[in-house]
C-alpha positions in Angstrom: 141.6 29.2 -17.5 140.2 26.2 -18.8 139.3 26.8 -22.4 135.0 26.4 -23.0 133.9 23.5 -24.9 130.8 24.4 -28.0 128.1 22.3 -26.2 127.0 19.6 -28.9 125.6 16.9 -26.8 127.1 13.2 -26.7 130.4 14.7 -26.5 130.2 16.7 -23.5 128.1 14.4 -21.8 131.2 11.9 -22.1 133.4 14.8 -20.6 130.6 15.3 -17.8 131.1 11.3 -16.9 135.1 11.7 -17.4 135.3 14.5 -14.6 132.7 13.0 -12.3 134.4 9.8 -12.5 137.8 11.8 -11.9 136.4 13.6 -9.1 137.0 12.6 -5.3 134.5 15.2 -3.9 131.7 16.2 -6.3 129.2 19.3 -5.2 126.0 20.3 -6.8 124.5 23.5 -7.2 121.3 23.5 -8.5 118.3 26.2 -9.0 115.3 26.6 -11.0 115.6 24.9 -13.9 115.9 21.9 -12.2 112.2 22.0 -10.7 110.6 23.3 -14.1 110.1 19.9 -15.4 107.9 19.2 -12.3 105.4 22.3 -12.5 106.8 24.7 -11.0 107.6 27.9 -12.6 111.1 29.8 -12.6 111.7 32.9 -11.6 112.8 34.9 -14.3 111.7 33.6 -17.8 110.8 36.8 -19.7 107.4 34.6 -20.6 106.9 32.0 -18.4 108.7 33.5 -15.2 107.1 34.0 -11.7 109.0 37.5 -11.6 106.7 38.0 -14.8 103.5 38.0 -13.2 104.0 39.0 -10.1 106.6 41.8 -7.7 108.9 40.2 -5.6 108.4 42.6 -2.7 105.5 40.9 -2.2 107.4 38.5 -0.8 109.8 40.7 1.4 110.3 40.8 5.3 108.9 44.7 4.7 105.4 43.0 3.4 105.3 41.0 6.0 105.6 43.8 8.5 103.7 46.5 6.2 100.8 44.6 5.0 100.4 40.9 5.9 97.3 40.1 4.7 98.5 40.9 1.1 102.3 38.8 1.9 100.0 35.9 3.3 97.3 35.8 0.3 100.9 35.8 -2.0 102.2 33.0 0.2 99.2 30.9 -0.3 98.9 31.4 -3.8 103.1 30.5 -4.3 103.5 28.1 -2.1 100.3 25.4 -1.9 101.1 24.3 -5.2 104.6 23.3 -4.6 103.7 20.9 -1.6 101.9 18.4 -3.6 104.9 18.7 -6.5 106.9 15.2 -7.5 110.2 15.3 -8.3 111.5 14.8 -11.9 114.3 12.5 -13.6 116.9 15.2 -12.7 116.0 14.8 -9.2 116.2 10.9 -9.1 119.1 11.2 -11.4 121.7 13.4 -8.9 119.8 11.1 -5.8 121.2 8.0 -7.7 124.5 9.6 -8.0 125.2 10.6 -4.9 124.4 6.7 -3.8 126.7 5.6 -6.0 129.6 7.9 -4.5 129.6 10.9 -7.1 128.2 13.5 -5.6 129.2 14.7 -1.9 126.3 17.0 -1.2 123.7 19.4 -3.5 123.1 23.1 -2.7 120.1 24.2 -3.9 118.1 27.7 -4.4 114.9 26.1 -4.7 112.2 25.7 -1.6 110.5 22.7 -2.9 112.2 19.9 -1.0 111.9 17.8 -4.5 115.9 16.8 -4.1 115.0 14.7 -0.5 111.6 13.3 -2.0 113.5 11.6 -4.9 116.2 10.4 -2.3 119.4 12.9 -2.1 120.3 12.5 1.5 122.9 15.7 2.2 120.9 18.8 0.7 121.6 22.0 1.6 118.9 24.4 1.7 120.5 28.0 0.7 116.6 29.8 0.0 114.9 27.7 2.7 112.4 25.2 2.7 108.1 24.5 2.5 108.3 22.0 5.0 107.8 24.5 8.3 106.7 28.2 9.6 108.1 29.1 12.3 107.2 32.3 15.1 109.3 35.4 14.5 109.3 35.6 18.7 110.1 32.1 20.1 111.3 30.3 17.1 108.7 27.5 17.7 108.3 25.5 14.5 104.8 24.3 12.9 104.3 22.3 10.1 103.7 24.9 6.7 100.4 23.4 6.5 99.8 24.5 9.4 100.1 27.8 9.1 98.1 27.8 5.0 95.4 26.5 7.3 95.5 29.3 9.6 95.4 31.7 6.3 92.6 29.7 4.7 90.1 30.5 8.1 91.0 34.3 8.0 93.9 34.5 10.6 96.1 37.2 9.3 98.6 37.5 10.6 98.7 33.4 11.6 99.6 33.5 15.3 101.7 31.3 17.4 100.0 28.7 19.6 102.7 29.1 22.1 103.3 32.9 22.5 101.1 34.2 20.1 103.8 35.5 17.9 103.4 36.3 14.4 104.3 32.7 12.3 106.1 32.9 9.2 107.5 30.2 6.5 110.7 28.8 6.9 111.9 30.1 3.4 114.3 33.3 3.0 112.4 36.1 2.4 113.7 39.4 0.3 115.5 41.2 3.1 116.1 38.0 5.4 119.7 36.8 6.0 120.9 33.4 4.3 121.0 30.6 6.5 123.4 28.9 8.0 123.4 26.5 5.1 125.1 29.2 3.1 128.1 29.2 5.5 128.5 25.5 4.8 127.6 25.3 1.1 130.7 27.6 0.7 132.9 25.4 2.6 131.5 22.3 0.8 132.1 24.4 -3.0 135.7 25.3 -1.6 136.6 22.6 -1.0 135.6 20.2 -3.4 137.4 18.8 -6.8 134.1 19.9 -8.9 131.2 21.8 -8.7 128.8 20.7 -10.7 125.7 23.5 -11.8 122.5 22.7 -12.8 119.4 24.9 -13.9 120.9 28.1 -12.4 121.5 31.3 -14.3 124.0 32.2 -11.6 122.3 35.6 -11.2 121.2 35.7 -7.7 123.0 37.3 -5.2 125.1 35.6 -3.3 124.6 32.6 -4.2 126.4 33.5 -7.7 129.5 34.0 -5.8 130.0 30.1 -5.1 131.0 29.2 -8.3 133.8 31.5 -8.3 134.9 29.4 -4.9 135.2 26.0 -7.2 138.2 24.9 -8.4 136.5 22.8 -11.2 133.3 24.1 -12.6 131.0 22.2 -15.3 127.4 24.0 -16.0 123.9 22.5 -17.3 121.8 25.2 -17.7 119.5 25.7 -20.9 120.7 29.5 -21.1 124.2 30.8 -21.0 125.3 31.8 -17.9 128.3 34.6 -17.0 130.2 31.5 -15.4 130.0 30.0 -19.0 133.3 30.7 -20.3 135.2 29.0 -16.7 133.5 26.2 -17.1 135.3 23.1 -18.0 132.1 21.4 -19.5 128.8 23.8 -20.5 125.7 21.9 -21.7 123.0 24.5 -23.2 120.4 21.3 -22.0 117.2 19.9 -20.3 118.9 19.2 -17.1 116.6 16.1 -16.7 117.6 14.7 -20.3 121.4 15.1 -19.6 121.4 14.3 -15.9 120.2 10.9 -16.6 122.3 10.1 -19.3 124.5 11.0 -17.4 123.4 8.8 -14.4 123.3 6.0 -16.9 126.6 6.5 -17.5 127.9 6.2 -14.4 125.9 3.4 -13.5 
């Protein structure tokens, strides 16, 4: 096991350049702290988190069911504010280095779609995505807009214009299976040279088991995280401070 480095700055952003540099297939894993610097909240600051101010169930395949008028008022409260969102350094920063060859793909937790709005071109969506809703009986997809609409005039449930099916966002809900994307972000982390974290705890389930897939790991993440001590580079820092740097670097 690779012994952990003290984070102290300069130094381990020259280690972070040394391994991407050394790396023939670089993956990204990144989570809420990467979005905080645009306006969006986390979910489990003890202050500032969403968890904070708000149950989670409320979000759940069983409040859909159980009582959609209160999952839909929760899903337009959440989830308007993220559509009109613009991505941060960090975001242009991992974009630029994938152009440049260092970065094979990104896996992300988050829903906001801010890593293709600043550029990154293979994204996989683990959580989801704000872009559609889709009807839970013929899969027909609508624009998420589309659907907030439907809420703002008083249509609870929001149903399908084809069947008239119940629509839903395309994000995973608490008790929904993970995507498909899952399956693919764990092929991607097993078989790269580096996985690269940034702005995740590593506390969700099961998207805290790719790390352990990863035969190199380095971690930016302004908490400690239980991966810490694998980690061949940990950097206790604004991702969006470090991740250009670190861009600058490389460029």
């Amino acid at each position: 096991m690779p012994k952990r480095r003290t984070p102290k700055g300069k130094n381990e952003i020259r280690e972070l350049v040394d391994l991407l540099r050394k790396s023939n297939n670089t993956v990204v894993l990144t989570g809420a702290g990467i979005s905080t610097a645009s306006g969006i909240p986390d979910f489990r600051s003890p202050v500032t988190g969403l968890w904070q101010r708000m149950d989670p169930n409320l979000l759940s395949v069983e409040t859909l069911v159980s009582a959609p008028e209160l999952f839909y008022q929760h899903c337009k409260r959440i989830f308007t504010p993220m559509l009109t969102v613009e991505p941060n350094p960090a975001h242009y920063a991992l974009a630029r280095m994938e152009d440049l060859g260092y970065i094979k793909s990104i896996i992300t937790q988050n829903i906001d779609g801010l890593h293709q709005k600043a550029g990154a071109k293979k994204v996989l969506e683990v959580h989801g995505h704000l872009r559609t809703a889709y009807c839970v009986n013929c899969l027909q997809e609508i624009p998420l807009t589309t659907l907030l609409q439907k809420v703002d005039k008083g249509e609870i449930p929001p149903l399908c214009p084809r069947c008239q099916g119940i629509l839903r966002p395309s994000v995973v809900l608490f008790g929904d299976l993970l995507p498909e994307d899952f399956i693919q972000a764990q092929r991607e982390v097993a078989t790269s040279a580096l996985l690269l974290v940034v702005g995740s705890s590593l506390e969700v389930s099961p998207v805290n088991t790719l790390p352990s897939l990863a035969s190199n790991l380095a971690i930016i993440n302004l908490t400690s995280t239980g991966y810490d001590p694998m980690a061949r580079v940990v950097l206790h820092a604004e991702a969006a401070a470090v991740l250009t740097a670190v861009a600058e670097e490389l460029t």
